[in-house]
MIDRENKE-407718 format. One record per residue (C-alpha): z, y, x; residue number from 1. Coordinates in nm, 2 decimals. Layout:
// residues N
+--------+--------+--------+-------+
:     up :  north :   east : nukol :
+--------+--------+--------+-------+
:      Z :      Y :      X :   NUM :
...
+--------+--------+--------+-------+
***
This chain:
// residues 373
+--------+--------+--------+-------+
:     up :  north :   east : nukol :
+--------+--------+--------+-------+
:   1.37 :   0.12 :  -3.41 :     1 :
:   1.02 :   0.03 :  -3.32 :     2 :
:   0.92 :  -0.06 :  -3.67 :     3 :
:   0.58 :   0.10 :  -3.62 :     4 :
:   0.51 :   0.01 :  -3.26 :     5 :
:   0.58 :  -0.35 :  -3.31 :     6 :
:   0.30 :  -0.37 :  -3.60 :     7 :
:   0.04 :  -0.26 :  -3.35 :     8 :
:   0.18 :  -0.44 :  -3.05 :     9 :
:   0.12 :  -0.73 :  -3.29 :    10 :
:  -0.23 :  -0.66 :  -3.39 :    11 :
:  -0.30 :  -0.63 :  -2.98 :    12 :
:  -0.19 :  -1.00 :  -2.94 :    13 :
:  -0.38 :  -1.12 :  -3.22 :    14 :
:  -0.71 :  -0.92 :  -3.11 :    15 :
:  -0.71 :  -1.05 :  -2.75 :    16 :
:  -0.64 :  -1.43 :  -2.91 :    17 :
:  -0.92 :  -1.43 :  -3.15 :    18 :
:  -1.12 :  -1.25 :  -2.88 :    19 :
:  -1.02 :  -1.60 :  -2.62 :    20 :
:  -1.06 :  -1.81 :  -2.95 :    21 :
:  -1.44 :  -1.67 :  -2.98 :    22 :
:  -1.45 :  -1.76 :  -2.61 :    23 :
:  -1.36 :  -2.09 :  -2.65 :    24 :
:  -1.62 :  -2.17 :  -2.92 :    25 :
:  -1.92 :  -2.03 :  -2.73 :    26 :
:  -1.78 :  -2.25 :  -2.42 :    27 :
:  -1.79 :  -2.56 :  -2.66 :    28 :
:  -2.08 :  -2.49 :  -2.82 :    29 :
:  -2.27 :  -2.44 :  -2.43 :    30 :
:  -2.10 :  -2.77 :  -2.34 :    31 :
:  -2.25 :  -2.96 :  -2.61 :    32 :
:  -2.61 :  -2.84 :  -2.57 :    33 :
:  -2.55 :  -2.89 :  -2.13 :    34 :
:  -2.50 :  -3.25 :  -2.26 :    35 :
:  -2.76 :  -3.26 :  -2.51 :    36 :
:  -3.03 :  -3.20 :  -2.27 :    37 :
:  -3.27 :  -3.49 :  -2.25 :    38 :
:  -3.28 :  -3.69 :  -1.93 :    39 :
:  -3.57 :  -3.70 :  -1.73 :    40 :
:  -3.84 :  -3.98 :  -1.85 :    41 :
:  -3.82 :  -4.32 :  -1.62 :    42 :
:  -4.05 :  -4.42 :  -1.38 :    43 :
:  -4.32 :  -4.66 :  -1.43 :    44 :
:  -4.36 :  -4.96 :  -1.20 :    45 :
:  -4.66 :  -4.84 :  -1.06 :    46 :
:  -4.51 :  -4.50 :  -0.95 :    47 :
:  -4.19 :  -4.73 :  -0.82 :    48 :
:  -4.44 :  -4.91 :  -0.62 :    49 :
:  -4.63 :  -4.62 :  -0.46 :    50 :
:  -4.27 :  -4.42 :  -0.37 :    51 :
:  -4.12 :  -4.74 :  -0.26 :    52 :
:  -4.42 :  -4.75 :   0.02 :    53 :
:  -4.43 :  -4.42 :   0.08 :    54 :
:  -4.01 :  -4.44 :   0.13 :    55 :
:  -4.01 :  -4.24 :   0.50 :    56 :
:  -4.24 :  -3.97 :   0.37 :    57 :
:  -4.02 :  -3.94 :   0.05 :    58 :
:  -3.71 :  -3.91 :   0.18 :    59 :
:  -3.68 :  -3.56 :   0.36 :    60 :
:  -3.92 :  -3.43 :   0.04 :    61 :
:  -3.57 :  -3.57 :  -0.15 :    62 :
:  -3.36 :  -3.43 :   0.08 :    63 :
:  -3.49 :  -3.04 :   0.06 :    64 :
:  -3.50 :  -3.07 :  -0.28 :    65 :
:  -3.11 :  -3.19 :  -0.29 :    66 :
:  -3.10 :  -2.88 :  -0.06 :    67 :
:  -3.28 :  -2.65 :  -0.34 :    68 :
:  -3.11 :  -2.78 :  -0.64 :    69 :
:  -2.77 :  -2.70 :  -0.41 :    70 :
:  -2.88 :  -2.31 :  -0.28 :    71 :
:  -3.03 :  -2.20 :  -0.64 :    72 :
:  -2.87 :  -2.18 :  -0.99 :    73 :
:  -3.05 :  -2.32 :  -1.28 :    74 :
:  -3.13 :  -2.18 :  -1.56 :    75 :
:  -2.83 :  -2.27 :  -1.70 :    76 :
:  -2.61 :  -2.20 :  -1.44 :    77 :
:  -2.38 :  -1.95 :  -1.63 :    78 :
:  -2.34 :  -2.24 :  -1.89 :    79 :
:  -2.26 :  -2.47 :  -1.67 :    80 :
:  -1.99 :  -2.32 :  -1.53 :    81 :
:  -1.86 :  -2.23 :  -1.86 :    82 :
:  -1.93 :  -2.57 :  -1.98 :    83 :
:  -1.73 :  -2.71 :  -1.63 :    84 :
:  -1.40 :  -2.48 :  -1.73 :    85 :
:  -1.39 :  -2.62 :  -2.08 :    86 :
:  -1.41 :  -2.96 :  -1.99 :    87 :
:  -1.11 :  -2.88 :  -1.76 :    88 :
:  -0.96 :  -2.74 :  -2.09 :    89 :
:  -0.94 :  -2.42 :  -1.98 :    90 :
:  -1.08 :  -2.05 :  -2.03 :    91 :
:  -1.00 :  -1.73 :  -1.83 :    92 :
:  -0.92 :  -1.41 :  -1.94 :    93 :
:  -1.18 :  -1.17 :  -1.81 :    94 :
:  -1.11 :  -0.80 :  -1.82 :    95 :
:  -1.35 :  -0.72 :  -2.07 :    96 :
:  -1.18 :  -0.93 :  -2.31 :    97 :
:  -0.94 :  -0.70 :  -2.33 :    98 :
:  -1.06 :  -0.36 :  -2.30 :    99 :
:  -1.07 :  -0.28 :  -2.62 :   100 :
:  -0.78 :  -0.40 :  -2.74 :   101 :
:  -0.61 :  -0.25 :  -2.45 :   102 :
:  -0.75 :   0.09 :  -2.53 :   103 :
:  -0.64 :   0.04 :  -2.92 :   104 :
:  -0.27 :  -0.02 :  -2.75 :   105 :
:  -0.28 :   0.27 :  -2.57 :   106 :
:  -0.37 :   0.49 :  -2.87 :   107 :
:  -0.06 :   0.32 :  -3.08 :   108 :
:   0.19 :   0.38 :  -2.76 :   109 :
:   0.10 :   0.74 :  -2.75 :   110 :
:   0.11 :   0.75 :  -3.15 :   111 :
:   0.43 :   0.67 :  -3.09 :   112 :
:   0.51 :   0.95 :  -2.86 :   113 :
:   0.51 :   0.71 :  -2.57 :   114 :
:   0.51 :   0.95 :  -2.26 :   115 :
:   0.10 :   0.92 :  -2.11 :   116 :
:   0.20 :   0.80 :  -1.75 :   117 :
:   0.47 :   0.53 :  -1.92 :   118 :
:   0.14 :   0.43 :  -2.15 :   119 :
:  -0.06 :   0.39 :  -1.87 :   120 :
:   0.16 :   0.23 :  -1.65 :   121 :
:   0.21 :   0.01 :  -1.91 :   122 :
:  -0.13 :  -0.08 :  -2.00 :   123 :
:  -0.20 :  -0.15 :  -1.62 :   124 :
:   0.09 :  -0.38 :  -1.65 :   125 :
:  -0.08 :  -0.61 :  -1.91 :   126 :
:  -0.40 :  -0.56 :  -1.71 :   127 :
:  -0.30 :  -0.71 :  -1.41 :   128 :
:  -0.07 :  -1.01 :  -1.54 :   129 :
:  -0.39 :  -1.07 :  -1.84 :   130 :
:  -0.70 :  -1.02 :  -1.61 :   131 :
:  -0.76 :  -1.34 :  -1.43 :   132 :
:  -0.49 :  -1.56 :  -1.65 :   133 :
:  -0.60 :  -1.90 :  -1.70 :   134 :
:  -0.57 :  -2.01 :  -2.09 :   135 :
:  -0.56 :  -2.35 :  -2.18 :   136 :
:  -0.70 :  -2.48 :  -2.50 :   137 :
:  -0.40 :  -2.66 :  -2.61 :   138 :
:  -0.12 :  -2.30 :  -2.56 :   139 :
:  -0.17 :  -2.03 :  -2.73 :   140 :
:  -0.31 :  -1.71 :  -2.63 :   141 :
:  -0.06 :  -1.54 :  -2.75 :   142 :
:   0.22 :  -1.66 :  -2.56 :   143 :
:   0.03 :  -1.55 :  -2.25 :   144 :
:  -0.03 :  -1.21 :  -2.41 :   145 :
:   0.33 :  -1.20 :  -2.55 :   146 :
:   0.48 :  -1.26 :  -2.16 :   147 :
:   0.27 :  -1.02 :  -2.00 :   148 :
:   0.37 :  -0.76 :  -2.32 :   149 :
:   0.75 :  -0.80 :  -2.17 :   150 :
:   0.70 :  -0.80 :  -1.83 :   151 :
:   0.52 :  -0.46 :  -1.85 :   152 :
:   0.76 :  -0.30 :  -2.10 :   153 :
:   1.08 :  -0.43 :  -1.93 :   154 :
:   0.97 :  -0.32 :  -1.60 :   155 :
:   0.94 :   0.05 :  -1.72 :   156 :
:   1.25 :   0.07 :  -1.98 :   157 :
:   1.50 :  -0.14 :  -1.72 :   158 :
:   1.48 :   0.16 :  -1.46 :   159 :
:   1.75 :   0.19 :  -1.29 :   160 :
:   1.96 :   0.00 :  -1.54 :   161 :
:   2.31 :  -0.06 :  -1.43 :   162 :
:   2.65 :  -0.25 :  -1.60 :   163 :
:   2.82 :   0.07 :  -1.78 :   164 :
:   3.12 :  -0.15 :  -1.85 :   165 :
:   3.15 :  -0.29 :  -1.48 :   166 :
:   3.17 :   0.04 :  -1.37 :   167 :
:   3.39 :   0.18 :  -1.56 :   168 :
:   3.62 :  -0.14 :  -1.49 :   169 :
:   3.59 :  -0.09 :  -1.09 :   170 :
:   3.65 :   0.28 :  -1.11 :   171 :
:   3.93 :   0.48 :  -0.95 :   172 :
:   4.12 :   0.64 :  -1.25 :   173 :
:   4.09 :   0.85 :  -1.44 :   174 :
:   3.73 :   0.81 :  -1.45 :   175 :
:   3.54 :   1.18 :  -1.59 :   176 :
:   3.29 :   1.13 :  -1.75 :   177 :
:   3.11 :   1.45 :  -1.88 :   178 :
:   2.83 :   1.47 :  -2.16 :   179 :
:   2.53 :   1.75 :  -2.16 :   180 :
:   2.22 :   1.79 :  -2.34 :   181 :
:   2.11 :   2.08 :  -2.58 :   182 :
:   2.32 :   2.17 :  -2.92 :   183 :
:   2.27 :   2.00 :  -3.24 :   184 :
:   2.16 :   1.61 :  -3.11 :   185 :
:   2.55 :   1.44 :  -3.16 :   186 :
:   2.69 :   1.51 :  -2.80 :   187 :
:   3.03 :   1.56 :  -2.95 :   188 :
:   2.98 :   1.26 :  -3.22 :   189 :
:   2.87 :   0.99 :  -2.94 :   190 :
:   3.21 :   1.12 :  -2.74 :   191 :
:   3.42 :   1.04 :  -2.98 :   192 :
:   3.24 :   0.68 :  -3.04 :   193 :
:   3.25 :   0.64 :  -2.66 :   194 :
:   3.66 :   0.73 :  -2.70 :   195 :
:   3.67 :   0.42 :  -2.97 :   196 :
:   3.41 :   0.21 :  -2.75 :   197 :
:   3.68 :   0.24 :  -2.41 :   198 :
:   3.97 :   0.20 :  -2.66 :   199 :
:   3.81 :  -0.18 :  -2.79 :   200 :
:   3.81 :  -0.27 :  -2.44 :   201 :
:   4.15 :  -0.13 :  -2.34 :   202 :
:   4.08 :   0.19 :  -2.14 :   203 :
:   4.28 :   0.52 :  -2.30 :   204 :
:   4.09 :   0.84 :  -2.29 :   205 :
:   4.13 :   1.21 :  -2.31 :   206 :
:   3.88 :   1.48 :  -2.50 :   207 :
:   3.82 :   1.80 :  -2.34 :   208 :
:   3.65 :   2.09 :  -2.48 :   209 :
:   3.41 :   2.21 :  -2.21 :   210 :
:   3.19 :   2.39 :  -2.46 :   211 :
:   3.34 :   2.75 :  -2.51 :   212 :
:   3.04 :   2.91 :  -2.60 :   213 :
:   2.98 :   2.83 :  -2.92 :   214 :
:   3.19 :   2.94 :  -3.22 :   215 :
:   3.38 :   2.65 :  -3.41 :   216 :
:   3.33 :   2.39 :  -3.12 :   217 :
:   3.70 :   2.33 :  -3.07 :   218 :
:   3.77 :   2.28 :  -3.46 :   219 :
:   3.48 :   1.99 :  -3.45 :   220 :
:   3.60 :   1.80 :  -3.14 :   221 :
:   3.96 :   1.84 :  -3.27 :   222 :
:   3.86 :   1.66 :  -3.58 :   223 :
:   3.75 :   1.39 :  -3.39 :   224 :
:   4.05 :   1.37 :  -3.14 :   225 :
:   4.27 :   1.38 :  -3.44 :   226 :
:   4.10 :   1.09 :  -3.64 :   227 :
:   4.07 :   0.87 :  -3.32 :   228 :
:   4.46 :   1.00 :  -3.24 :   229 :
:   4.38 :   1.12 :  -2.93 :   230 :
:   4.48 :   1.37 :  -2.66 :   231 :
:   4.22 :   1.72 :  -2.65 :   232 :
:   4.22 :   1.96 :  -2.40 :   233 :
:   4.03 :   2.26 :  -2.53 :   234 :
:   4.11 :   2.67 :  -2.44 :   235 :
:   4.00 :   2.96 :  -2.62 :   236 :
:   3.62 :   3.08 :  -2.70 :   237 :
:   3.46 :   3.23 :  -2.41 :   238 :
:   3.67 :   3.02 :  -2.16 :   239 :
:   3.62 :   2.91 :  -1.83 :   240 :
:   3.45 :   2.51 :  -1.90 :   241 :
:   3.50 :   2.44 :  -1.54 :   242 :
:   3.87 :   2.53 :  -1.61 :   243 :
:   3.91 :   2.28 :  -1.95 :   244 :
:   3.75 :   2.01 :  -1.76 :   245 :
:   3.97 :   2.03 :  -1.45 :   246 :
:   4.26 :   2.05 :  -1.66 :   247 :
:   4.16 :   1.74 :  -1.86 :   248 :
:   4.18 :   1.61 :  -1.51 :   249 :
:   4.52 :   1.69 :  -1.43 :   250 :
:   4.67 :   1.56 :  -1.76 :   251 :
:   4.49 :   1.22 :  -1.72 :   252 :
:   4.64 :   1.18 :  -1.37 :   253 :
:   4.99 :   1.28 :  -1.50 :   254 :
:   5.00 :   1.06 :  -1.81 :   255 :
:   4.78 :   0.77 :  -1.66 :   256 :
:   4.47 :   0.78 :  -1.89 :   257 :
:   4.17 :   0.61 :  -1.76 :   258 :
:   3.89 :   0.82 :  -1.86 :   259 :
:   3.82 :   1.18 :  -1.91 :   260 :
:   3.53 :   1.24 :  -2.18 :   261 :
:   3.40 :   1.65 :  -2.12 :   262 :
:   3.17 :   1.82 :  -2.39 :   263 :
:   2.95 :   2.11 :  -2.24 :   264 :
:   2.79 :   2.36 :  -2.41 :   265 :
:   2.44 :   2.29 :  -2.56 :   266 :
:   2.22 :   2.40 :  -2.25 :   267 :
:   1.85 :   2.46 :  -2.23 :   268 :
:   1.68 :   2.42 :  -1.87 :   269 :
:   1.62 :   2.79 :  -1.90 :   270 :
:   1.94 :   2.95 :  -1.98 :   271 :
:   2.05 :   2.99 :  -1.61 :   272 :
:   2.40 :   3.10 :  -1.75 :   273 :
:   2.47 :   2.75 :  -1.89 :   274 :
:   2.33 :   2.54 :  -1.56 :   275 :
:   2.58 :   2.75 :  -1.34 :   276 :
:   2.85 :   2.62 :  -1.52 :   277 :
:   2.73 :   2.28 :  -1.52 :   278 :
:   2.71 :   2.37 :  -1.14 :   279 :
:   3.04 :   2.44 :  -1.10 :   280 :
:   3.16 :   2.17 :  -1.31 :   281 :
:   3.02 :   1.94 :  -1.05 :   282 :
:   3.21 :   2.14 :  -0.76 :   283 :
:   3.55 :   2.18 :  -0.91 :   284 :
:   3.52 :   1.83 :  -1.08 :   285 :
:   3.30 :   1.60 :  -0.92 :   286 :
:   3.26 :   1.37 :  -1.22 :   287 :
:   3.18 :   1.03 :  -1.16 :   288 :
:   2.93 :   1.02 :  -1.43 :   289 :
:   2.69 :   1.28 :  -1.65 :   290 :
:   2.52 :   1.13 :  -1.95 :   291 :
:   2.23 :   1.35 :  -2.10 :   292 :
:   2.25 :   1.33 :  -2.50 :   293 :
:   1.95 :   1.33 :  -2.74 :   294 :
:   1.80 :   1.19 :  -3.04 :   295 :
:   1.61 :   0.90 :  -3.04 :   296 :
:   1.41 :   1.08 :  -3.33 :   297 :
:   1.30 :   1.38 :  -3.11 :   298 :
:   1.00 :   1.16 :  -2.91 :   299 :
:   0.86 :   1.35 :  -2.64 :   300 :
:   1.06 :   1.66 :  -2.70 :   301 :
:   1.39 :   1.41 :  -2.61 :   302 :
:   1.16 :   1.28 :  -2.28 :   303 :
:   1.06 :   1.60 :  -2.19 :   304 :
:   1.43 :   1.76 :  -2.22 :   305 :
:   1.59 :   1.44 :  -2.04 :   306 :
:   1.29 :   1.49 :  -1.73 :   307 :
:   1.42 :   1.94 :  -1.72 :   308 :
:   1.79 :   1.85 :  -1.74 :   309 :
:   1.79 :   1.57 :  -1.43 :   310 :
:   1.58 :   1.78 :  -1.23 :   311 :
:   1.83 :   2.07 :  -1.26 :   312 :
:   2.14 :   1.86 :  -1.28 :   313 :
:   2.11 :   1.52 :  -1.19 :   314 :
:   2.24 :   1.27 :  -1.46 :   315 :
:   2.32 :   0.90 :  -1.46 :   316 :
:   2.20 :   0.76 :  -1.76 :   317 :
:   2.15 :   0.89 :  -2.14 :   318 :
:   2.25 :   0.82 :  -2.43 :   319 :
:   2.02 :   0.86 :  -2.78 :   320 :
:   2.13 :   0.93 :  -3.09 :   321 :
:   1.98 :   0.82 :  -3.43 :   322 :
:   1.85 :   0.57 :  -3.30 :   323 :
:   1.85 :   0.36 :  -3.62 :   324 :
:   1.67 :   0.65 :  -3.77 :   325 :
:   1.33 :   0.61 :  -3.48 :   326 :
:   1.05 :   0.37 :  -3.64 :   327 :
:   0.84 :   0.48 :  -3.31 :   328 :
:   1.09 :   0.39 :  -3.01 :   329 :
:   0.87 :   0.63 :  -2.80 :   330 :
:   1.20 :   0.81 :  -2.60 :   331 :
:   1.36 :   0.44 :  -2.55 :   332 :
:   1.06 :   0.34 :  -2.39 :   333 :
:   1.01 :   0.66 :  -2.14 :   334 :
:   1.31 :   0.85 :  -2.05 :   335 :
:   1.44 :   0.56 :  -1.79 :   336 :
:   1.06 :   0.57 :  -1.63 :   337 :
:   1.03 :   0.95 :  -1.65 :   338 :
:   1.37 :   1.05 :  -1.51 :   339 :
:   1.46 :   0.74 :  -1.33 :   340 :
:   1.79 :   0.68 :  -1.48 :   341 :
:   1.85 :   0.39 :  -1.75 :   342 :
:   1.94 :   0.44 :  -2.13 :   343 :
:   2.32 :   0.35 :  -2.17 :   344 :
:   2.41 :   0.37 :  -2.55 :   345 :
:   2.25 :   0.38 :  -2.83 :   346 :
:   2.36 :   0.58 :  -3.16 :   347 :
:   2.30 :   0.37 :  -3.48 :   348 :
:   2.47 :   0.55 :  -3.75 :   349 :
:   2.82 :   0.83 :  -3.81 :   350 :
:   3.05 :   0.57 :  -3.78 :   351 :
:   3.29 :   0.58 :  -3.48 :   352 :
:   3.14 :   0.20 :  -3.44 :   353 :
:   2.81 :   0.28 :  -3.45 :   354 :
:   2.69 :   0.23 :  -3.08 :   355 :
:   2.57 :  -0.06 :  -2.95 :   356 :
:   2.50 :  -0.10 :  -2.52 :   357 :
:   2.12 :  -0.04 :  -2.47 :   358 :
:   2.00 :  -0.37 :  -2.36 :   359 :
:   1.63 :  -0.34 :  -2.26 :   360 :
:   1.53 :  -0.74 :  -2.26 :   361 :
:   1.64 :  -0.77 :  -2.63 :   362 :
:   1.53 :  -0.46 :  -2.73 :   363 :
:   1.20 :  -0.58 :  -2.58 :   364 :
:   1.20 :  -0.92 :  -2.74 :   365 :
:   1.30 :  -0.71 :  -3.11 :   366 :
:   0.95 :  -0.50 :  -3.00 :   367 :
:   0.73 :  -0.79 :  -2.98 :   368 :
:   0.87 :  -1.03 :  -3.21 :   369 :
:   1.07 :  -1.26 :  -3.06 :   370 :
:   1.42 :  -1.14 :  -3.20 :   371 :
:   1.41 :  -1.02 :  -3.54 :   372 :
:   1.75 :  -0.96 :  -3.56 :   373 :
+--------+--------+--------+-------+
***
C-alpha cells in the first residue's frame, strides 16, 4: 500500500529542502558581501581638530543622525536581516517556499484518489506546522518537513480510532458484531478471518447467515464455518436476516460463545428494501458493533460508499479488503476523516491470517519513509 503516494510524498520533502538549501546560499552569499563593504575612510587630523572644537555643535547633529540611521532602513536592509538570521544559523520557512511544492502534493493525493476535503485539510496541515518554522543550518530540512508530513496525515487517518481488542475484551458476552457493505468486496472472507483473529486470542465465535437474498450465500459462509470448525446459523433463501441474527444470539448465550459475527446482504444506499432490514437488525438485535466492508482498491468509490452507508446506518469502524493489492492508499487515508469512524482491519491476502490491526502511526511512518518494513 502506498507505493505510489510515498514516491511523491518523497519528491515533496526533497523540493521544499533544496528550495531552504537555495535559501541558505543566497543568505550566505548576502552575508559575505554585508561584510565585505568597505569601511568609511578615517579622519584626518585637521578634520579631528575642527570637530573636536566644534564638540557641542556636533553632538545633537550625531545624535539625529543616530536617530535617522535607527527610523530608516538602508539600502540593504532586507540583506541585513537575512545576513543577521544566518549568522544565528538559522533560516525560516516562508510560505512561498512551499507553494509550489504544496500544490504538486496536492495533485499526487488526489491522483491517488485522496478525497479533495482530506487533501486539503491535509495540505493546510503542512502549511501551518511549515509556514513560520525555523530551520537550522546544521538539521535537515527534511526532518522538519518529514514531522509536519505525519502530524497532518495522522491527525486525519486517526479519527476516531479506538482499541478493537480492548473492547472486545471489556464486553458483555456474547458480543454481536455484524458486517455490511455492498456484494462482491470480501464481507464474508474478512468474517471468517475475524472468526480465526478472536480464536488466536481466545474468544469463540458463532457465524450467522444474515444474507438471505442472494442465491448460494449460505453454501459460501458454510465453507468457511466448516474450515475454521465453527458453529453457522443460517435459514433458508428469502429468510427473515433479522430472524438469523437474533437466533445466532440465542445460541451464543446458551452455549457461552463470546462473539456473534452476522453477514448481511450486499446493500446499496438506494435499495430501501435492504436498509430496512439493516433497520430492524438494529431493533431486534442491538449489536454492539457494525463494521462497513470494502476494498482498499475501490479509492473514492470505497470513500464515497463508506460516507452513504454511515449516514443511513451508522457504523463503528470499517474494514478494507485487498489492501496489499492498493499502491495508492487513497480510501486508508479518507474514510476515518469522511465518515468519522476509524479503519479497524486491514485485508492483506485469502488467507484466514491475512489481517493485520490498522495502525495509523506505522502506517504513516511506512508512507513517508520511516518504516520500510
Amino acid at each position: 500500500m502506498f507505493d505510489s503516494l510515498k514516491d511523491k510524498i518523497s519528491g515533496f520533502r526533497e523540493d521544499v529542502e533544496e528550495t531552504t538549501e537555495e535559501k541558505a546560499e543566497e543568505a550566505a552569499d548576502e552575508a559575505d558581501a554585508t561584510e565585505a563593504e568597505p569601511e568609511p575612510a578615517e579622519t584626518n587630523a585637521t578634520e579631528a581638530d575642527s570637530t573636536e572644537s566644534d564638540a557641542t555643535d556636533a553632538e545633537p547633529a550625531e545624535s539625529d543622525a543616530t536617530e535617522d540611521e535607527a527610523s530608516e532602513p538602508s539600502n540593504g536592509g532586507g540583506f541585513t536581516q537575512k545576513a543577521r538570521s544566518f549568522a544565528r544559523g538559522e533560516i525560516v520557512i516562508e510560505e512561498q517556499d512551499i507553494e509550489d511544492p504544496l500544490w504538486d502534493l496536492e495533485m499526487a493525493l488526489l491522483e491517488s484518489d485522496v478525497e479533495m476535503s482530506v487533501a486539503e485539510e491535509i495540505l493546510e496541515g503542512i502549511r501551518e506546522d511549515l509556514v513560520g518554522a525555523t530551520r537550522s543550518f546544521n538539521s535537515e530540512t527534511a526532518d522538519v518537513v518529514e514531522e509536519a508530513l505525519q502530524d497532518s496525515l495522522e491527525s486525519v487517518i486517526s479519527v476516531g480510532q479506538f482499541d478493537f481488542d480492548r473492547r472486545v475484551a471489556e464486553a458483555d458476552k456474547p458480543l454481536t458484531i455484524i458486517f455490511t457493505g455492498v456484494n462482491g468486496v470480501g464481507k464474508t472472507t474478512t468474517i471468517a478471518k475475524l472468526s480465526r483473529y478472536l480464536e488466536e486470542r481466545g474468544y469463540s465465535s458463532v457465524l450467522a447467515n444474515g444474507d438471505t437474498y442472494r442465491a448460494g450465500a449460505n453454501e459460501q459462509i458454510r465453507e468457511h464455518a466448516d474450515n475454521l470448525d465453527r458453529k453457522l446459523i443460517a435459514h433458508d433463501q428469502g429468510g427473515d436476516p433479522a430472524a438469523v441474527i437474533y437466533d445466532a444470539v440465542e445460541y451464543a448465550e446458551a452455549h457461552d460463545v463470546d462473539v456473534v459475527l452476522g453477514d448481511t446482504a450486499g446493500r446499496l444506499h438506494t435499495s430501501e428494501d435492504l436498509m430496512d432490514q439493516l433497520e430492524k437488525i438494529e431493533r431486534v438485535v442491538s449489536p454492539d458493533m457494525t463494521l462497513f466492508v470494502d476494498e482498499a482498491v475501490a479509492g473514492q468509490d470505497a470513500v464515497q460508499r463508506a460516507k452513504q452507508f454511515n449516514d443511513a446506518a451508522e457504523i463503528d469502524g470499517a474494514v478494507l479488503t485487498k489492501a496489499d493489492a492498493d499502491s495508492q492508499g487513497g480510501a486508508a487515508i479518507s474514510i476515518a476523516h469522511v465518515t468519522g469512524k476509524p479503519i479497524l482491519f486491514l485485508g492483506t491476502g485469502q488467507g484466514y491470517d491475512d489481517i493485520e490491526t490498522f495502525d495509523p502511526e506505522r502506517l504513516v511512518s511506512r508512507l513517508v519513509g520511516e518504516d520500510e518494513a
